[in-house]
Every structure is written in structure tokens, then in C-alpha cells.
C-alpha positions in Angstrom: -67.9 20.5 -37.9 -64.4 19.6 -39.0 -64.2 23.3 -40.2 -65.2 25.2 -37.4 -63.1 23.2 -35.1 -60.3 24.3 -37.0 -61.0 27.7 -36.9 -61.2 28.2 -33.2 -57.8 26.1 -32.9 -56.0 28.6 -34.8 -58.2 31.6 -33.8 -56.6 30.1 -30.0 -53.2 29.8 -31.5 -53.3 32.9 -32.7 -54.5 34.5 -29.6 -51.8 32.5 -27.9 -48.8 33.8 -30.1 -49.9 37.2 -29.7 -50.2 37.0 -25.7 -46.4 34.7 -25.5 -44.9 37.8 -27.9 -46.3 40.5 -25.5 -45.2 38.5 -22.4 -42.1 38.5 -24.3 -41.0 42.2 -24.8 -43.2 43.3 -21.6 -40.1 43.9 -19.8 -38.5 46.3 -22.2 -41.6 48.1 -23.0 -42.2 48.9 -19.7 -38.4 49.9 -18.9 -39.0 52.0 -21.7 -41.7 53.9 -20.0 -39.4 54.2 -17.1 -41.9 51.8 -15.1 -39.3 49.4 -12.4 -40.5 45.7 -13.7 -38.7 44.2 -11.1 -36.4 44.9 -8.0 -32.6 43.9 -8.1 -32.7 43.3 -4.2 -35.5 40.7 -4.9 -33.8 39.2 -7.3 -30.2 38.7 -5.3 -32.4 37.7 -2.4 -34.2 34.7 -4.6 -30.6 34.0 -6.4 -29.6 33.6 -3.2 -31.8 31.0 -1.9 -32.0 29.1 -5.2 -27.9 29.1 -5.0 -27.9 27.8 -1.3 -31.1 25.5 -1.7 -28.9 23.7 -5.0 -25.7 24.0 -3.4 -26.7 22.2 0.4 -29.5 19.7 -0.9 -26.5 18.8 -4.0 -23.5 19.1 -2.9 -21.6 17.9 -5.8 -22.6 21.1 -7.3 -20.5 23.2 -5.6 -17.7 22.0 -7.6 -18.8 22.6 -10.8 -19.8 26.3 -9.5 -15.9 26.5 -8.3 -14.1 25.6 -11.7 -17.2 27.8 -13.7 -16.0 31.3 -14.7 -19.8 32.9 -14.2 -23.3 31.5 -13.3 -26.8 32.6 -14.8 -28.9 31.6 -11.8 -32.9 31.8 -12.6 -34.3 31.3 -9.5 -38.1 30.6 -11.2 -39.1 30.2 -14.3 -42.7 29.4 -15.4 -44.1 27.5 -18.3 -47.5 27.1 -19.7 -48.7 25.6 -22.8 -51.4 24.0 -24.6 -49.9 23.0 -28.3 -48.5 26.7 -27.9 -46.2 27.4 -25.1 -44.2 29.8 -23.4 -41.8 30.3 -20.5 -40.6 33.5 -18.4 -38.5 34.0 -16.0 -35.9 36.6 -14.5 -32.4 35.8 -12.7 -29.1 37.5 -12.2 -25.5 36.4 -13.9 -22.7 36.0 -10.7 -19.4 36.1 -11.3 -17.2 35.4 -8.1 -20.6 35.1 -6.6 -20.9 38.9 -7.4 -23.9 39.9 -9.6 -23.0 41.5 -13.0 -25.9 41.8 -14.4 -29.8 41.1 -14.6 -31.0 38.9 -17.3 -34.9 37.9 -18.4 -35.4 34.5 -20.4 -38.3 34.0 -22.9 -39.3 30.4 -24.9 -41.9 29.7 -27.0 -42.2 26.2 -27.8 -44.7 23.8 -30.2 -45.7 20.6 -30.4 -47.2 18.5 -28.0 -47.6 19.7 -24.7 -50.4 20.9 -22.2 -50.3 21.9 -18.6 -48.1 24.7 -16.8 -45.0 24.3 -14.4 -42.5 26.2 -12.2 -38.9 25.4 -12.4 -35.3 27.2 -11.3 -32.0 26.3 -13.6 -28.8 27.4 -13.6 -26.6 27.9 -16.6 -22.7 27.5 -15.5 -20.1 28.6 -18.0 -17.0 26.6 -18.0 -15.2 29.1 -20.2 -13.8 32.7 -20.3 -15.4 32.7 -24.5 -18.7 31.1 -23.7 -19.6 33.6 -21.1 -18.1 36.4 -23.1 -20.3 35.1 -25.8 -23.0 35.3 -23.1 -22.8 38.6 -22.5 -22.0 40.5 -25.3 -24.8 39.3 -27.3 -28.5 40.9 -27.5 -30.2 38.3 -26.9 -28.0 34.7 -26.3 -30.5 31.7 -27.7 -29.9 28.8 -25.8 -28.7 26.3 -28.5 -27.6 22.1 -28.6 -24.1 23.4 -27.2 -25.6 23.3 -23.8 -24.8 20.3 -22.0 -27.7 19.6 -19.9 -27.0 17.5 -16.0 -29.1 16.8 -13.3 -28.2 18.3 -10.1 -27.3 15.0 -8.5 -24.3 14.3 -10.8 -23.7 17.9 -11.2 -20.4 17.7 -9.4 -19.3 14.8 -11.8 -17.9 17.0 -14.3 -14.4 16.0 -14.9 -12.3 19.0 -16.7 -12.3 17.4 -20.3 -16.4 17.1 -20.1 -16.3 20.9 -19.3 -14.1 22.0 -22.1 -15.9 19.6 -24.8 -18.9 21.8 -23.1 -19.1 24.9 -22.6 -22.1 25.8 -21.1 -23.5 23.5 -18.5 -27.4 23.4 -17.4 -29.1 22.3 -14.3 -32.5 22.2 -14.3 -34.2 21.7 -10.4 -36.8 21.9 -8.4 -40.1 21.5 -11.0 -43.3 21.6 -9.5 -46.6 21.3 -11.8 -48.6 19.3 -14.5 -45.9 19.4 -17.6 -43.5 16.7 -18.9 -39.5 17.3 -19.5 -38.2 21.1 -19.4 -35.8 22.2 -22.5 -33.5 25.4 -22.9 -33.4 25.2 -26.4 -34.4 28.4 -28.2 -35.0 29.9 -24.9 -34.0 33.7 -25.4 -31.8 35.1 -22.3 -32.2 39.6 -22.9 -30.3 41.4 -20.3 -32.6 43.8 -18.6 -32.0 46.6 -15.7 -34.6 46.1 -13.2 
């Protein structure tokens, strides 16, 4: 018995991996193809409300988006997992408040976790290099340099706290069945939607 339960737990895991790594490169397949996975006004417009919905329910935040040189906003992002996970989402990078570019994050996570849930984050860059790192990389892995905050001390970043980091995370409004949300190893590709 012992057996055959193993075997349907990694034939599941398997199946798993393979779906997370399609989900993964769907988007540049399909741009490939020439097929439009997503609209750029759609995105602004949801940008746009996740910006004002952190910015008037925290107000503290909108300092730390004043003294940040550009903002990855990700407006939603879901998760799902079941020892296996993954997370999608795509969001825009503001600079000035001005969108640059469009960007599409992927995770796949292990361990022990089941459920799915919904989030929106916002990744503020606190200096010129960090977000020049940002965006001349193929693919920028979210690593332990990320300083995570909630968005209720978000504003209490005092200038020596943003040099020591920086990139700065705030992760809002979850909704779902899944403890804690992590951007480490999360994958951010710029795409063109």
C-alpha cells in the first residue's frame, strides 16, 4: 500500500511541476505566436486601483512611494499549492507614476503548504542601482535582499532603513485558504502585453 501511495504522490508532483512550468513560460509562448496575453490599458487601470486602494486605506505609504525611484506594482497575484506550488501574476513598473514597462512574476515553491490565495504587492526601489538592476536583468529573482513591511508601517521607513535596503515589499490585501506569502525565488520577466 505504502508503495502505491508513493507512486501517485510523485506521479501528482510530477504532473504538478509540469503544469507550474507551462504556466510559467505561457506568456512568452504565446507572444511568440503573436497572440495579445494581456492588455496594457487593463493593466494601468488595475495598477491604478491597487495604487489608490494602498495609498488611501495606508497612508503612511505614500511616503515611502515619494523617496522610491520606481515601483513594480502587481495588482493580483494568485497562489495555489498542495506540497507543490505556484504563483502568477502580471503588473506594470511606474516610475514618476509613469509606466515603463510590463512585467509577469512566476514562483514555484515546496514544502508544506495546501490551499490557494489571491494577493497584490508592491516592490518599491529605494535606489537608482537596485532598480537598474531590476530592469536590466532577464529575469530579476526576488532574493533575501528584499526587505519585506506591512502596509501599516510602510511609511515608517526612515532614510538609513532604505539605503541598508534596497528593495522594499508590501504585501496586501490576501484573500483565500493559504498561510504567509513569500517573494523569495519569485521570477519577475518583463513581457509586452
Amino acid at each position: 500500500m505504502t508503495g502505491i501511495t508513493r507512486r501517485v504522490f510523485l506521479g501528482a508532483a510530477g504532473t504538478a511541476s509540469l503544469g507550474l512550468a507551462a504556466c510559467a513560460t505561457a506568456d512568452r509562448t504565446m507572444q511568440s505566436y503573436g497572440v495579445n496575453t494581456g492588455n496594457a490599458a487593463q493593466i494601468d487601470a488595475r495598477v491604478d486601483a491597487t495604487r489608490e486602494f494602498l495609498l488611501s486605506r495606508y497612508p503612511g505609504t505614500r511616503d515611502l512611494e515619494s523617496r522610491a525611484v520606481g515601483v513594480l506594482w502587481m495588482p493580483l497575484v494568485t497562489e495555489a499549492g498542495l506540497f507543490i506550488g505556484g504563483s502568477y501574476g502580471r503588473g506594470a513598473l511606474r516610475i514618476n507614476n509613469a509606466t515603463v514597462d510590463y512585467y509577469a512574476m512566476t514562483g514555484v515553491s515546496y514544502g508544506i503548504q495546501v490551499g490557494a490565495q489571491q494577493y497584490a504587492h508592491a516592490l518599491f526601489f529605494m535606489t537608482p542601482e537596485a532598480l537598474e538592476g531590476f530592469r536590466r536583468s532577464q529575469g530579476w529573482t526576488a532574493g533575501a535582499d528584499i526587505s519585506y513591511a506591512t502596509p501599516e508601517n510602510g511609511g515608517n521607513f526612515g532614510a538609513q532603513t532604505t539605503q541598508i535596503d534596497p528593495v522594499v515589499a508590501l504585501v496586501f490585501g490576501q484573500q483565500g485558504m493559504m498561510a504567509g506569502v513569500t517573494l523569495e525565488g519569485s521570477k519577475y520577466s518583463r513581457v509586452i502585453p
